[in-house]
VOBA-1610 file (N, C-alpha, C; in pm, whole numbers, padded with zeros to 5 digits, always signed):
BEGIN
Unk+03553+21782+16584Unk+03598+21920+16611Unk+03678+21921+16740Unk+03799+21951+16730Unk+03887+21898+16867Unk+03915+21996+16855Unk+03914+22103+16997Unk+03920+22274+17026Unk+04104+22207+17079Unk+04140+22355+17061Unk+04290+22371+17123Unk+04320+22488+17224Unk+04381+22470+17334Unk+04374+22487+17411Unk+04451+22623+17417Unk+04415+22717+17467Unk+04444+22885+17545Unk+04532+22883+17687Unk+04600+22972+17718Unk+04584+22980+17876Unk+04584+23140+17926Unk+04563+23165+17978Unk+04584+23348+18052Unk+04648+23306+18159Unk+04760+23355+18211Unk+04843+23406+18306Unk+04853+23530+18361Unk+04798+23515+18502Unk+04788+23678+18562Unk+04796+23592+18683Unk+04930+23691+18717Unk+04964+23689+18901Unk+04985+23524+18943Unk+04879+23471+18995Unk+04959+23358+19042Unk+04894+23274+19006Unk+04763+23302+18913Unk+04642+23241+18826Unk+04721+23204+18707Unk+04677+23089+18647Unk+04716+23033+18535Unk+04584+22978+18475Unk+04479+23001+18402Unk+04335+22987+18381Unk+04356+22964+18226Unk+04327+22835+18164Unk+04328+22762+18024Unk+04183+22727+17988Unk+04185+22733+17828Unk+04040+22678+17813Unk+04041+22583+17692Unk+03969+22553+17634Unk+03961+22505+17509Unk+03845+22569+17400Unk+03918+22609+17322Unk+03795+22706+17198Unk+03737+22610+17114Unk+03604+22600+17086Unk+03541+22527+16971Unk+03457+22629+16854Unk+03437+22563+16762Unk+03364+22625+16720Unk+03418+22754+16647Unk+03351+22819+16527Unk+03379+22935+16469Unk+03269+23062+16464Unk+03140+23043+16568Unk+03042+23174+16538Unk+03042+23264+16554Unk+02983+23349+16497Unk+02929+23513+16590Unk+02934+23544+16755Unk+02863+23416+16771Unk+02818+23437+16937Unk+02888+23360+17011Unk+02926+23462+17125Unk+03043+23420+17264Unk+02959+23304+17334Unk+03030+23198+17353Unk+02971+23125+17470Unk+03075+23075+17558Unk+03066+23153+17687Unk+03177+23035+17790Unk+03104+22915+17829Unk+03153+22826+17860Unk+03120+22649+17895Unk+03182+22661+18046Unk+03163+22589+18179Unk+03191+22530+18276Unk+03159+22394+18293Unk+03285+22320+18316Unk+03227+22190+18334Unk+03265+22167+18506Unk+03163+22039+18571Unk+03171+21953+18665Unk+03276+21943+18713Unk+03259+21897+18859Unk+03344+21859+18924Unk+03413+21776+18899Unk+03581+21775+18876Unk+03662+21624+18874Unk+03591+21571+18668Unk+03556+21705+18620Unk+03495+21647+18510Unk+03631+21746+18373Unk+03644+21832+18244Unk+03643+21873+18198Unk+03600+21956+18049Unk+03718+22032+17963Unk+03628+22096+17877Unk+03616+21996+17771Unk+03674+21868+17783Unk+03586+21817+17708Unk+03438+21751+17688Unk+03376+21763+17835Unk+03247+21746+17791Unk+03186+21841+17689Unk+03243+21957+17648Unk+03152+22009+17568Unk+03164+22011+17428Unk+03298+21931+17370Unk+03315+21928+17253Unk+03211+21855+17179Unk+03091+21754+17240Unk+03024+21696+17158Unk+02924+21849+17158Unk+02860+21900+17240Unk+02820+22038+17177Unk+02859+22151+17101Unk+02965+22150+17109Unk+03044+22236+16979Unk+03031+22204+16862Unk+02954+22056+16844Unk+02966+21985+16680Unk+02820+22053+16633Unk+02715+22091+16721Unk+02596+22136+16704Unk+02572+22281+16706Unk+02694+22301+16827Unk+02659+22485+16807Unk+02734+22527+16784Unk+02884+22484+16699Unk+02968+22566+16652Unk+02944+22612+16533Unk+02884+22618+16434Unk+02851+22760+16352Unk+02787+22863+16416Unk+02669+22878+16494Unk+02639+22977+16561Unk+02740+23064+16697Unk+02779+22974+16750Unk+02887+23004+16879Unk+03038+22971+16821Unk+03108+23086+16886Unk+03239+23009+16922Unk+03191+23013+17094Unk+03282+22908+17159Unk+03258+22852+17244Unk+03362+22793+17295Unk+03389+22830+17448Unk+03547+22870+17505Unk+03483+22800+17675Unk+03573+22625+17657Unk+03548+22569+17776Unk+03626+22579+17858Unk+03628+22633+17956Unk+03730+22658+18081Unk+03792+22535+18168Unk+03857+22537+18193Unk+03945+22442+18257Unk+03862+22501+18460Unk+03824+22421+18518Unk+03795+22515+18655Unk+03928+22485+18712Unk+03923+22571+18820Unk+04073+22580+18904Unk+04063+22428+18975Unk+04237+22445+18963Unk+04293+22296+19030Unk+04273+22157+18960Unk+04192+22198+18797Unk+04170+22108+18722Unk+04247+22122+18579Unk+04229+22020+18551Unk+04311+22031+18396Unk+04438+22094+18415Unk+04465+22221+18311Unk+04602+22300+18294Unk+04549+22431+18412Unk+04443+22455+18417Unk+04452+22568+18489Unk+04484+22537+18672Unk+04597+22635+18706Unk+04626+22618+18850Unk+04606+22725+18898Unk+04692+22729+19075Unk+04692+22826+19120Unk+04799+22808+19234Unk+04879+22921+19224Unk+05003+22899+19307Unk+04931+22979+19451Unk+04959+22889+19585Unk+04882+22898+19634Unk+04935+22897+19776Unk+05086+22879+19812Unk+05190+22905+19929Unk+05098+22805+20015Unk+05136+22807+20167Unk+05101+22764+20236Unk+04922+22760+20266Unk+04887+22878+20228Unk+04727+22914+20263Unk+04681+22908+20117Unk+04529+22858+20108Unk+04447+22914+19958Unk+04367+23045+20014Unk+04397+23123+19913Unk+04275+23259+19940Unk+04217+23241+19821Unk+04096+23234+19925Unk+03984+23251+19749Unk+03963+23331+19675Unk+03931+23293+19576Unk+03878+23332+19443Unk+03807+23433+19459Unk+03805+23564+19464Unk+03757+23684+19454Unk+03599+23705+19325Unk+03522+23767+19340Unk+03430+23789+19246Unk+03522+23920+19146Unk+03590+24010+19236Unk+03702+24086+19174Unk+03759+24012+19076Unk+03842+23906+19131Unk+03944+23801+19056Unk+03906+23778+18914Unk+03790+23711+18950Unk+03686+23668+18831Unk+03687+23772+18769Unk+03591+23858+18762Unk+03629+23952+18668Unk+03772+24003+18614Unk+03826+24003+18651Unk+03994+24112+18604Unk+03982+23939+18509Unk+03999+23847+18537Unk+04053+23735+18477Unk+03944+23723+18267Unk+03798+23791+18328Unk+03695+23748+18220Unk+03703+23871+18116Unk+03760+23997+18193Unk+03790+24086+18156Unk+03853+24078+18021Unk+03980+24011+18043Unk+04122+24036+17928Unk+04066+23917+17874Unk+04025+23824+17883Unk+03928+23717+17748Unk+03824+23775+17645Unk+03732+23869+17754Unk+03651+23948+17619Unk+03723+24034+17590Unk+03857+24090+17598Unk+03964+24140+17498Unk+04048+24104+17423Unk+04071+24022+17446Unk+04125+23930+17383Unk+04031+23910+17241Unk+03909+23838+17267Unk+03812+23775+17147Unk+03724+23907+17096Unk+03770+24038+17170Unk+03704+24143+17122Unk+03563+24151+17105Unk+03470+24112+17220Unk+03350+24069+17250Unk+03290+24176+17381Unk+03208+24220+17378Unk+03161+24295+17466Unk+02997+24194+17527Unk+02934+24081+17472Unk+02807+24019+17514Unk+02853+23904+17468Unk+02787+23798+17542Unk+02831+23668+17578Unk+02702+23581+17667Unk+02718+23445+17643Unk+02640+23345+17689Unk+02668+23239+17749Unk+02645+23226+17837Unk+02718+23103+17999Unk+02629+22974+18001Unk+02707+22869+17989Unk+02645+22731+17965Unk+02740+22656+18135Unk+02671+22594+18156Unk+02718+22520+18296Unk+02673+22390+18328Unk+02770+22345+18420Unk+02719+22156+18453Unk+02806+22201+18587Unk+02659+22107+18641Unk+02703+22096+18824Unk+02852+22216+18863Unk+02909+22157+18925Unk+02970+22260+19018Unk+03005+22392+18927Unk+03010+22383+18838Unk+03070+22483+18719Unk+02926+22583+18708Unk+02783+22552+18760Unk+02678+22619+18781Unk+02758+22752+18832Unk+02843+22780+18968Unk+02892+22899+19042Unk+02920+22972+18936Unk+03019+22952+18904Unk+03109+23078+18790Unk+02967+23074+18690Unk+02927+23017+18649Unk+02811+23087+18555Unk+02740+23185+18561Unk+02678+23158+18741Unk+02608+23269+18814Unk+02668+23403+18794Unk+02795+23314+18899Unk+02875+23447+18896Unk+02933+23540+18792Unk+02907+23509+18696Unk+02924+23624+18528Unk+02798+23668+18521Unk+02680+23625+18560Unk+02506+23715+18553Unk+02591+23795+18660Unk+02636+23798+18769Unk+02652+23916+18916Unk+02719+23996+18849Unk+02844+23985+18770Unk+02942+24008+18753Unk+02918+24149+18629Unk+02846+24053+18515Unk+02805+24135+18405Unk+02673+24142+18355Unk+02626+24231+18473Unk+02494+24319+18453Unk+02448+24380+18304Unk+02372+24328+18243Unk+02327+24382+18122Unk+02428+24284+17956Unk+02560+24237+18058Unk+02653+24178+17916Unk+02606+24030+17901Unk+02525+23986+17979Unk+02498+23796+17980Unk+02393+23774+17935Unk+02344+23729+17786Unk+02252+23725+17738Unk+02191+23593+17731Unk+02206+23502+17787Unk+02181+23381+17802Unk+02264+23282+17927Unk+02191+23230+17959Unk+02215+23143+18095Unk+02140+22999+18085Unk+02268+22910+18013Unk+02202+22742+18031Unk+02279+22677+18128Unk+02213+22617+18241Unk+02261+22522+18312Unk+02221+22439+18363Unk+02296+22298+18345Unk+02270+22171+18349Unk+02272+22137+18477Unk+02248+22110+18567Unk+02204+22091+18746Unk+02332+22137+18781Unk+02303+22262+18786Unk+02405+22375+18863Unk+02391+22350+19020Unk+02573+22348+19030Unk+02558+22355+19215Unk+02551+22522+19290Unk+02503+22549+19343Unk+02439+22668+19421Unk+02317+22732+19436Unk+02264+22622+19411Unk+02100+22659+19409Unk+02004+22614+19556Unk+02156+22586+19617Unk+02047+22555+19790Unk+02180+22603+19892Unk+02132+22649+19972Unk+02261+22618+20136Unk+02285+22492+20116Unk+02406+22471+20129Unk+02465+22329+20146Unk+02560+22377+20278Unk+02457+22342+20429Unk+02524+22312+20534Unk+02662+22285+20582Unk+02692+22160+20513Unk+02818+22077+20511Unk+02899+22153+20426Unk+02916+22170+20313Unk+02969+22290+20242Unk+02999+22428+20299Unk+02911+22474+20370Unk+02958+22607+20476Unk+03074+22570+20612Unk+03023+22470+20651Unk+03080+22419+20856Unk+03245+22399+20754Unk+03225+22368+20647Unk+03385+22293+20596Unk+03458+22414+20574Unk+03446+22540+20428Unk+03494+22596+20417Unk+03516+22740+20445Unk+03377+22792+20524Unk+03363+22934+20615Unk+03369+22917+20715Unk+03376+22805+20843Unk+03411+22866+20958Unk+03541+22808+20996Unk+03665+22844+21074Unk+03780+22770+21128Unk+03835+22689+21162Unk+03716+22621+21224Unk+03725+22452+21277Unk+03681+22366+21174Unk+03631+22403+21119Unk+03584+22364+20951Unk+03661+22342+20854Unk+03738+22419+20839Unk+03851+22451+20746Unk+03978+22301+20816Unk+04009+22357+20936Unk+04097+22274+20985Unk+04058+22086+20992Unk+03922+22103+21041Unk+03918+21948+20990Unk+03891+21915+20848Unk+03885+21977+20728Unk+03825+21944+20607Unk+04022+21923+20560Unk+04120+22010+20631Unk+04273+21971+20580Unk+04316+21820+20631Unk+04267+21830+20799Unk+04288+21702+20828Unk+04248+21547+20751Unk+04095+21566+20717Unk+04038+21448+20634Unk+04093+21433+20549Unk+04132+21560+20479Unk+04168+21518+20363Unk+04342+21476+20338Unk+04370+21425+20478Unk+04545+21296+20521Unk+04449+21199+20533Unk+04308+21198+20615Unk+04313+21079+20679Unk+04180+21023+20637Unk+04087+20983+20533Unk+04033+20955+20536Unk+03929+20813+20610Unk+03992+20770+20697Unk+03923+20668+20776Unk+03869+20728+20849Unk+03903+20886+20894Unk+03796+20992+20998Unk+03696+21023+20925Unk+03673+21033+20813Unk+03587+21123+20731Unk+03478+21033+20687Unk+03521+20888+20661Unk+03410+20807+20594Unk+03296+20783+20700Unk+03328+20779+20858Unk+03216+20716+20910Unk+03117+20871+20956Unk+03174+20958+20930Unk+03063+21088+20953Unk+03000+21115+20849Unk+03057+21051+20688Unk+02948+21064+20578Unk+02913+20951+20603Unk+02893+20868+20652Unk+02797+20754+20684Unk+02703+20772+20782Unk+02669+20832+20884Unk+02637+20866+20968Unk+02525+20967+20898Unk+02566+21043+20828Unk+02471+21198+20774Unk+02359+21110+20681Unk+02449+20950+20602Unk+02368+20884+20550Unk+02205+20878+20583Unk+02256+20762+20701Unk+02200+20692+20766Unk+02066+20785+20845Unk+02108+20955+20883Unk+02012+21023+20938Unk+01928+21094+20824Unk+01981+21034+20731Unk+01898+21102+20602Unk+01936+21301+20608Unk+01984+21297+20673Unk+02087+21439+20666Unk+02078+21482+20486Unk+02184+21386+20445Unk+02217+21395+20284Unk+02107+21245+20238Unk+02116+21243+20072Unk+02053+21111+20038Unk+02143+21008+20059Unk+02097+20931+20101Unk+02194+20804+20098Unk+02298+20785+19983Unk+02235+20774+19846Unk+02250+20741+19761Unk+02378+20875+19667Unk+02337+20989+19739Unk+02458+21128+19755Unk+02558+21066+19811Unk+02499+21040+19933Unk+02648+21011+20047Unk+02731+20911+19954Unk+02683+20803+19877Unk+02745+20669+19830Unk+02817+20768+19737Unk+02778+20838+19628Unk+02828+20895+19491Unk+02981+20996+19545Unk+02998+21035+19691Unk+03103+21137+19762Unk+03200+21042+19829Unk+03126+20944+19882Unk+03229+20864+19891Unk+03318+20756+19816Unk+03305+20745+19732Unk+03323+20701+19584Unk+03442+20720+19565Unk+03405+20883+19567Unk+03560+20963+19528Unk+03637+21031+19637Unk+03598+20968+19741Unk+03703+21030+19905Unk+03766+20924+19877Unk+03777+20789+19840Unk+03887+20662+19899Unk+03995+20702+19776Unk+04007+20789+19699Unk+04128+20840+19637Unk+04222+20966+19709Unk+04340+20927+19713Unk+04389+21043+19799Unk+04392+21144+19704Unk+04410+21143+19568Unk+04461+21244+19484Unk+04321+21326+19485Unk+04204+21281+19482Unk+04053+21296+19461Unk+04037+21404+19617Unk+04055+21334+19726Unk+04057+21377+19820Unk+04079+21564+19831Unk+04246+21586+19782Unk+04352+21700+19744Unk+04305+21788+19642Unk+04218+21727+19562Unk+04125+21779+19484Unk+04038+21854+19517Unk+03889+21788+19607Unk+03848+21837+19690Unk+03863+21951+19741Unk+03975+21908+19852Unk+03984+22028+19984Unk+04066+22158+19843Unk+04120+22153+19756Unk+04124+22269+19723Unk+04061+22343+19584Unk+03965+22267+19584Unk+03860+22316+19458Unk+03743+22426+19573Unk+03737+22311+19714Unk+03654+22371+19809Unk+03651+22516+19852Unk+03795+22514+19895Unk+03911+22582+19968Unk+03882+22743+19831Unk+03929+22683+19714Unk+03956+22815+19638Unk+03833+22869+19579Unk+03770+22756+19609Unk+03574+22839+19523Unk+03502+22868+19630Unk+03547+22913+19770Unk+03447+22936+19842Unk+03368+23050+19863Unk+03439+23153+19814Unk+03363+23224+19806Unk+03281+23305+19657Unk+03236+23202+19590Unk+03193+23192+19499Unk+03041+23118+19474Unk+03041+23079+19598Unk+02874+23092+19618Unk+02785+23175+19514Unk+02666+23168+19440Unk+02599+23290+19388Unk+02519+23351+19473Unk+02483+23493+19487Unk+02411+23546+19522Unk+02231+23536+19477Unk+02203+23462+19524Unk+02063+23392+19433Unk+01954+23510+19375Unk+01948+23609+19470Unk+01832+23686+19507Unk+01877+23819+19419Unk+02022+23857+19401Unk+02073+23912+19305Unk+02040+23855+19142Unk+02121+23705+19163Unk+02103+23673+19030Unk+01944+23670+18940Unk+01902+23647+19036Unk+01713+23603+18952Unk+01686+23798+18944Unk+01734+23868+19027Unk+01696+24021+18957Unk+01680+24061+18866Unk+01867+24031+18817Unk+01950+24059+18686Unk+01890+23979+18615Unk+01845+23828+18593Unk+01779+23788+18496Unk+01604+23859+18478Unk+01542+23903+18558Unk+01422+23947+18553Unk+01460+24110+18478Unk+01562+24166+18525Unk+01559+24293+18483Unk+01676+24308+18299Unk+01758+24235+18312Unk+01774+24257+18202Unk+01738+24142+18093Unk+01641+24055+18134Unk+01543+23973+18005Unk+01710+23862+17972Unk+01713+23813+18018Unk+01806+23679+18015Unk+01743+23583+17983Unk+01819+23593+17866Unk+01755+23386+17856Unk+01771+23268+17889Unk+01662+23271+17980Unk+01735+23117+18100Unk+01661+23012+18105Unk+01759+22874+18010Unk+01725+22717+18020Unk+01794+22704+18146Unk+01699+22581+18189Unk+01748+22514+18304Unk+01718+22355+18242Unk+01852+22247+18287Unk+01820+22086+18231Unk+01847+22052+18350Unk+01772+21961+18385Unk+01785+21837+18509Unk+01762+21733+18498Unk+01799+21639+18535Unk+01803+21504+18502Unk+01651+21413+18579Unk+01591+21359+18553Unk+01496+21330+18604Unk+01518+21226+18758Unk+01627+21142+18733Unk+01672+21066+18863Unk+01772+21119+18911Unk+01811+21223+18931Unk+01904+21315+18938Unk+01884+21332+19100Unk+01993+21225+19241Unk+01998+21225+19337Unk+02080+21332+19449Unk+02151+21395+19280Unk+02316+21468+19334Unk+02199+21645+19387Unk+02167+21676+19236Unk+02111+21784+19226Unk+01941+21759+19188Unk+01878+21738+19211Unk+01739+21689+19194Unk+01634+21823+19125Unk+01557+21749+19053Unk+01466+21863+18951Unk+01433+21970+19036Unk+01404+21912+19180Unk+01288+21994+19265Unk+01357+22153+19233Unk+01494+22136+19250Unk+01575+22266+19287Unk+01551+22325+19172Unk+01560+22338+19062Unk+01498+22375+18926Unk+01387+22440+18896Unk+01292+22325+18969Unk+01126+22422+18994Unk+01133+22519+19091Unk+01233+22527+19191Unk+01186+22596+19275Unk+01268+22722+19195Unk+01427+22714+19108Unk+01413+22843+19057Unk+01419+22882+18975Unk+01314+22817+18876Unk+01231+22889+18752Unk+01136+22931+18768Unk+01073+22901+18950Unk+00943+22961+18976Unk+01007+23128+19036Unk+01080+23096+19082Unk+01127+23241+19179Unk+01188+23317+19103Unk+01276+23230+18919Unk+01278+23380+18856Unk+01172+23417+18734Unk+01006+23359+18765Unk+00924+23369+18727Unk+00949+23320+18579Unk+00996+23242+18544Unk+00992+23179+18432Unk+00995+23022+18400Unk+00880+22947+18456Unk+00835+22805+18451Unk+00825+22711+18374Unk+00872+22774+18232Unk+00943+22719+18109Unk+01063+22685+18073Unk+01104+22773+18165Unk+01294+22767+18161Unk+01320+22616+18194Unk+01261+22552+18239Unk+01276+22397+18336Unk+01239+22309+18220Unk+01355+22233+18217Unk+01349+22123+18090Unk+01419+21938+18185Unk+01306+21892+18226Unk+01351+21781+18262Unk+01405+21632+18193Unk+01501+21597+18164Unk+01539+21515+18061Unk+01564+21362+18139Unk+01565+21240+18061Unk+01540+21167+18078Unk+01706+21086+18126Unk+01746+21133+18224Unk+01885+21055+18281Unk+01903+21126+18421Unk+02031+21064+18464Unk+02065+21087+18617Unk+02120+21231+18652Unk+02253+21236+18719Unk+02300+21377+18688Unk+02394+21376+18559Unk+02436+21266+18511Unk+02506+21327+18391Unk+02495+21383+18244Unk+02406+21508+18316Unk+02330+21580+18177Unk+02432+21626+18079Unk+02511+21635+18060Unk+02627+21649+17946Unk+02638+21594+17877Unk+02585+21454+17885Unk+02549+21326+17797Unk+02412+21393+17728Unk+02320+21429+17760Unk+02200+21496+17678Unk+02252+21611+17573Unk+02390+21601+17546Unk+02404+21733+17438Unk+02331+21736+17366Unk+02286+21637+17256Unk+02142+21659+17139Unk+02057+21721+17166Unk+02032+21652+17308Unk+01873+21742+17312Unk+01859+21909+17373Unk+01966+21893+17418Unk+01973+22044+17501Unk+02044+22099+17406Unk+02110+22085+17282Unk+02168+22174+17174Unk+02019+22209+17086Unk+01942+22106+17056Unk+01815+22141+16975Unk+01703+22254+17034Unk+01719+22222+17178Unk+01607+22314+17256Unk+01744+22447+17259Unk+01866+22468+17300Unk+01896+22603+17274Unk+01893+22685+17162Unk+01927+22592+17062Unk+01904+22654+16899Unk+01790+22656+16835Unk+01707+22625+16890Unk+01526+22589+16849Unk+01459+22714+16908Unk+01542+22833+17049Unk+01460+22925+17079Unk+01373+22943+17164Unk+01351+22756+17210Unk+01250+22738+17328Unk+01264+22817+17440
//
């Protein structure tokens, strides 16, 4: 089942996806960092009679861009919406269901903030925003932050020995620090980075919001984590399926972080009702 690809054009946004599937039920997909929508076509082979299912390209990836002049201004929760808006008009859909992997966790959230009462399901595969990430704030909210996260990202011989350093103090896991630096000794990877950073920053979820909206309007929320999972680790999982009082939602599966590879089993437990 090989989906074909969409795009929406508004303003200086250019936002593409790939559609699978022929069902009843809306599902948007987010994929990973530096990853795309084709991780989800092997789940479209399982849930496309029930779902159609519409994988987004995230910004600065794939076809979707952003014209962006000298400065990036971020991504608005406004933005987001006006953009999710003319898609459920488009597909003539008023309720819908958000599936996510790592960094693509944000925008998932951010459609529970977004659409109060319209998000009837929430699966995500070790979603990023489920802790303060320190280093993630000093880089893209404060000034001096910003300015050295443009610099590193010309010069990376500055940048490697301070993620070595955060190593070594157990700051981050070691074994984190190794998986980030991996992909800093690419310059293109690098450019990537500083403006995936740069344009999703303020796209953080509101945590304390989101677990509301799932408590108050009865959301159905899987959570998958990988059991050796060093990037995003189970713990973060327990801690919020306990806080949005639902301790079932937590499905620990048997691999690292690349739970997208578990499509079988996390297509059987979404269509099974668990």
């Amino acid at each position: 089942m090989t989906g074909h690809y969409q795009t929406l054009i508004k303003g200086p946004v250019s936002w593409s996806w790939k559609q699978y599937g022929q069902g009843k039920r809306m599902m948007f997909a987010f994929h990973g960092f530096n990853r795309g929508p084709e991780d989800f076509e092997a789940f479209s082979r399982q849930l496309g009679e029930e779902y159609t299912l519409l994988a987004f390209d995230l910004f600065f990836h794939g076809k979707s861009s952003v014209e962006t002049g000298d400065h990036i201004v971020p991504m608005t929760l406004e933005v987001l919406k006006s953009l999710i808006d003319d898609i459920l008009e488009k597909y003539g859909v008023q309720e819908f269901e958000v599936m996510a992997y790592s960094f693509g966790g944000r925008l998932a959230m951010n459609c529970v903030e977004i659409y109060k009462g319209r998000v009837k399901g929430l699966y995500l595969m070790a979603p990023d925003g489920l802790r303060f990430n320190p280093g993630f704030y000093a880089a893209v909210q404060t000034y001096p932050g910003r300015i050295l996260l443009k610099r590193y990202t010309h010069n990376v011989k500055a940048v490697l020995p301070i993620m070595k350093l955060l190593g070594s103090l157990r700051i981050y896991n070691p074994k984190a620090i190794e998986f980030y630096m991996n992909h800093l000794v690419v310059d293109s990877m690098r450019v990537k980075v500083y403006n995936s950073w740069m344009y999703h920053r303020s796209t953080v979820p509101d945590l304390n919001k989101v677990v509301k909206i799932i408590q108050q309007e009865k959301i159905r929320l899987l959570l998958f984590f990988g059991k050796y999972d060093l990037i995003i680790p189970p713990k973060l999982g327990e801690r919020f399926a306990k806080r949005a009082g639902m301790p079932g939602a937590l499905h620990i599966l048997e691999t690292g972080h690349r739970l997208h590879e578990k499509n079988r089993e996390i297509c059987e437990i979404i269509l099974n009702g668990k």
